[in-house]
N, C-alpha and C positions, 0 to 999 in steps of 0.2 A: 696515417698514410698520406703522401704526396698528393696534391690532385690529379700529377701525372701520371704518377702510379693507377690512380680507381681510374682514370681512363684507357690505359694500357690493358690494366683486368677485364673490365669493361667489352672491350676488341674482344679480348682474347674468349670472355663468356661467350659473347653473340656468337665468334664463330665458329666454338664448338658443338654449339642451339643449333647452327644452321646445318653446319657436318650432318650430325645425330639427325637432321629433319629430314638433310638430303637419304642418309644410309637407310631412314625408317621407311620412306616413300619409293623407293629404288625397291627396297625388300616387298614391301605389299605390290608392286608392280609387278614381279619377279614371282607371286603368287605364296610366298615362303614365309611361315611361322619365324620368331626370334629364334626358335628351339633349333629349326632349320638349319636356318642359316649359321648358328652357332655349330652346330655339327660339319655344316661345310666349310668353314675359316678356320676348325681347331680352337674356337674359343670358349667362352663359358658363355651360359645364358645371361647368367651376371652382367660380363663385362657387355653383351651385345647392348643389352637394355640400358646400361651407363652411357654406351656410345649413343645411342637414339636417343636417351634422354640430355646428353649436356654434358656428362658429367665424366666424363673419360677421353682423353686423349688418344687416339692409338697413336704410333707407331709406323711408320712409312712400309715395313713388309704388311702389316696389318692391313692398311688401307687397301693393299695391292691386293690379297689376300680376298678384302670384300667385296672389292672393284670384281676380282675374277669371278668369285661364289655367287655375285648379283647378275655377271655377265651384262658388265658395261666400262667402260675407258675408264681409266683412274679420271682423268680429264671430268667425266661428268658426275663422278663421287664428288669431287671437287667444287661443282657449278656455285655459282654466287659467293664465294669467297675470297674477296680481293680486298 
């Protein structure tokens, strides 16, 4: 692989660590189990815990989806991802 490529990946790991840290910290805030919040977004317990861990992208209705179930602005799902 390119060195530009594992820095691209690189980006792209961190900001899905950061996503998953943002979505896991917003939920414990929000007072709410993974299992929860999975039942409020139509997701799997699965996929929530990929998303807090790293390891799963969602989906732009998704994020909207968790923004709404955590009750707070996509905007701050988002925080420090630039």
């Amino acid at each position: 692989m390119p060195k530009q490529d594992k820095k691209v990946k690189k980006l792209y790991e961190d900001q899905l660590e950061r996503f998953g840290a943002n979505v896991a910290e917003l939920r414990k805030k929000a007072g709410l189990t993974q299992l929860q919040l999975a039942f409020a977004t139509k997701l799997t317990l699965s996929y929530i815990s990929k998303i807090e861990s790293g390891k799963m992208n969602p989906s732009l209705i998704w994020v909207i989806s968790l923004a709404k179930a955590l009750n707070v602005s996509v905007t701050e799902i988002l925080k420090d991802l630039e």
